[in-house]
C-alpha positions, 0 to 999 in steps of 0.5 A: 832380522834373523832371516835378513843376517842370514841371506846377507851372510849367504851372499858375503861368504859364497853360500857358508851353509854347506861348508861351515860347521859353526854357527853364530852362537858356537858348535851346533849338535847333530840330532838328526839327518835331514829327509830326502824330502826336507833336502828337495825342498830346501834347495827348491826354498820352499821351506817355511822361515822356522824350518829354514833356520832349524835345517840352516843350524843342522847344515852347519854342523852335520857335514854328510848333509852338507854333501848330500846337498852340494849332490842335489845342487850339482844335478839341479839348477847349479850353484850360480842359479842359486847364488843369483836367486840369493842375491836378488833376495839380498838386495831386496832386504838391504838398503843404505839408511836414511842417513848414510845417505846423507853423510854420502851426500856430504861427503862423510862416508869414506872407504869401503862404507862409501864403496858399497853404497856407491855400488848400490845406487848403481843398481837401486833406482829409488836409492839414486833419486833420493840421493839427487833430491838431497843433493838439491835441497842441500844446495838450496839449504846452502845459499838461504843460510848463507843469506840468513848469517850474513853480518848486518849492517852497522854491527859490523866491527869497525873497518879500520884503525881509524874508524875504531879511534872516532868510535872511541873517541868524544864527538867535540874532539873532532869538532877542531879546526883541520889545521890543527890536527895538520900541525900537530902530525907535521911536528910529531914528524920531525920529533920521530926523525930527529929522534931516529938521527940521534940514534944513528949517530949513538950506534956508530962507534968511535975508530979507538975504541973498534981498535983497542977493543974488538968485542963491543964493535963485534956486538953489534954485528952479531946482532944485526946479521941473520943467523944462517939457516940451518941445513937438515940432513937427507932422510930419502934421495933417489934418481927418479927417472933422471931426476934427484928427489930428496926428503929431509929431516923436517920432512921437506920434499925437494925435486918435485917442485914440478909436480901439482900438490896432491902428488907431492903429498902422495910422494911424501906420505909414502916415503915417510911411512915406507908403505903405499897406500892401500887402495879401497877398490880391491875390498871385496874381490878376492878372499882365502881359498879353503879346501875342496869338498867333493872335488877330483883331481880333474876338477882341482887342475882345471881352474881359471888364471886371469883376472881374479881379485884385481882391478883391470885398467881396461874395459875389455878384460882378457880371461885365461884359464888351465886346459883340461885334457880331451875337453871338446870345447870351452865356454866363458861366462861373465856376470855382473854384481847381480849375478846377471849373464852381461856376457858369454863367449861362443865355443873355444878351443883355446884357453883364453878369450877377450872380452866386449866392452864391459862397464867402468867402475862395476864389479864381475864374476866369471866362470869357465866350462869345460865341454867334455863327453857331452857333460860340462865341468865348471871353473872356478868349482862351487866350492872354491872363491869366485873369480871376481874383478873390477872394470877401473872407473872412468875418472881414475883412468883418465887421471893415470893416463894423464900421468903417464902421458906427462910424468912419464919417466917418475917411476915413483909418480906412476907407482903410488898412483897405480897402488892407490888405484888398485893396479899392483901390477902396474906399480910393481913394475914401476917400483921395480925400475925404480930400484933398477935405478936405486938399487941401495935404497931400502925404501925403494924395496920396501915399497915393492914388498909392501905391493906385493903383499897385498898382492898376495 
């Protein structure tokens, strides 16, 4: 378990034992600095699990040893060598349970649980037939239950009033002649009209007395006429592509009538709350950038632009990094969740380059090396956060093209549904014609600030 925490915690935060200076259980003392011998054969992994965990606590603290290593990586096999190794190891070890399968199955897991385990069976065979064989036997499970809670016959409730009437009822009363019951229901019709006519005569008062007193001939009118309904005032309206969209006080949404009602659920959560909704695609892609180590003013000016920490709606990503000055050529690397090369770029002299086809719904990395005097300088740095995207999957960027294609002038559609996607690109720019359009409504810029925040 101790070694499992400690390849997942590797894998999670890009390698923390050489930049960390704590470890779980609070500051680690320095005792001692790491042989030249020791540090080989911790990069070669050669060291035994209780030797691992003792160098892994003093690498924690003691941030000379930390250097000499990163030294050591640099003239080895390199950090992406190391970080697939580690991830292979990482994948090996963990495994969704038994029951996070079956919650997956049913549809319990939510967020980014159900992210990761989705991102797993795309690269665990084992795990993907075990979710098929629980899919099937939870549709078999289904329909023998639904055989074994049916009603049976005669404990039924009766059907109708009727039914209940002769269960209720002794059986000699149904013994009398058809006749009878045919009399007794004609003359239990006629008392019920005459009874009906003698109040519509009583309700109708004399001409006098509506003259000499007004109040009892008001009295009746009051009480028969429907009080009107009343108007609640309008929270929210906006020119939406040239259409009025209004939210009232009792939370009604009108405008949109046009829309399906997801959409307009969507619309009216997001006007209500004043936020878009956060999207669970973008968990995992980017995270803060600490400070260099090691790293020269060359190195911290040549660094990669686009994409990094975002969802891409195409599958042929354009990447664009900074020039470095005097550099004979580029070369650009893309690798997938595994950290496996899935695509690589012949020698550039230009600083941007689109990429084959790559997978929907999948995760990938990428780096840049700088050709220079016969040595390569790698973008993003070892140290700093990797470049990482998400290709869209193919349901969601089905549905988006839709919309575009038949909501095309709602800025405010198109907006939500790019937010909830993980495009803040695209929603900022609609929202920002959303405001062109509505440029005194403060939802409307509180919608754009909340995207750009988490853009940020």
């Amino acid at each position: 378990m101790v070694i499992n925490r400690r390849f997942r915690q590797l894998i999670q935060q890009d390698h923390p034992l050489l930049f960390q200076g704590v470890s779980d259980k609070g500051i680690i003392k320095v005792t001692e600095h790491l042989s030249p011998v020791q540090i080989e054969d911790w990069r070669r992994r050669r060291l035994a699990p209780d030797e691992l965990l003792r160098a892994d606590d003093h690498l924690a603290a003691c941030m000379e040893c930390r250097q000499r290593i990163e030294t050591a990586l640099s003239q080895g096999a390199g950090e992406m060598a190391l970080y697939a190794q580690l991830s292979a190891e990482a994948d090996a070890l963990w495994r969704p349970t038994s029951e996070q399968l079956a919650d997956y199955v049913d549809g319990l897991l939510t967020g980014d649980e159900r992210q990761v385990v989705k991102d797993h069976l795309v690269a665990c065979a084992s795990c993907a037939m075990l979710v098929d064989d629980l899919r099937v036997f939870r549709n078999e499970i289904a329909q023998e239950l639904d055989r074994e809670y049916l009603p049976k016959k005669g404990a039924a409730a009766p059907a109708s009033w009727l039914d209940r009437i002769k269960a209720a009822a002794p059986e000699h009363f149904f013994n009398i002649p058809p006749w009878v019951y045919a009399a007794a229901t004609v003359l239990l019709l006629m008392v019920v009209m005459g009874w009906i006519a003698r109040q519509a005569a009583l309700k109708q008062p004399p001409q006098k007395t509506a003259i000499t007193s007004p109040t009892p001939a008001l009295s009746p009118s009051i009480s028969s006429t429907s009080p009107t309904p009343e108007i609640a005032p309008a929270l929210v309206s906006l020119n939406d592509g040239g259409s009025s969209l209004t939210l009232d006080a009792r939370g009604r949404l009108t405008g949109v009538d046009q829309w399906p009602p997801e959409y307009r659920r969507l619309a009216k959560d997001a006007l209500s709350n004043q936020r878009t909704p956060r999207s669970p695609l973008l968990a995992g892609l980017s995270r803060p950038e600490g400070p260099l180590m090691g790293g020269d003013d060359e190195g911290r000016r040549f660094a990669v632009i686009e994409p990094a920490g975002k969802v891409l709606l195409t599958d042929r990503p354009a990447f664009q990094w900074t020039r470095l000055s005097d550099a004979d050529g580029y070369v650009v690397e893309v690798y997938d969740a595994q950290f496996k090369l899935v695509s690589s770029s012949p020698t550039l002299t230009d600083v941007n380059w689109t990429a084959p086809r790559l997978r929907r719904g999948q995760v990938y990395s990428w780096q840049v090396k700088a050709i220079k005097g016969g040595h390569a300088l790698i973008a993003p740095q070892p140290t700093a956060p990797q470049a990482k995207f998400r290709i869209l999957d193919q349901a969601t960027a089905a549905e988006i093209d839709r919309a575009r294609r038949d909501y095309a002038s709602s800025h405010l559609l198109l907006g939500l549904l790019y937010a909830r996607a993980g495009l803040l690109a695209e929603a900022a720019q609609e929202f920002r014609g959303l405001q062109k359009a509505n440029p005194d409504v403060t939802i409307v810029r509180r919608l754009l600030a909340n995207v750009r925040a988490i853009r940020r």
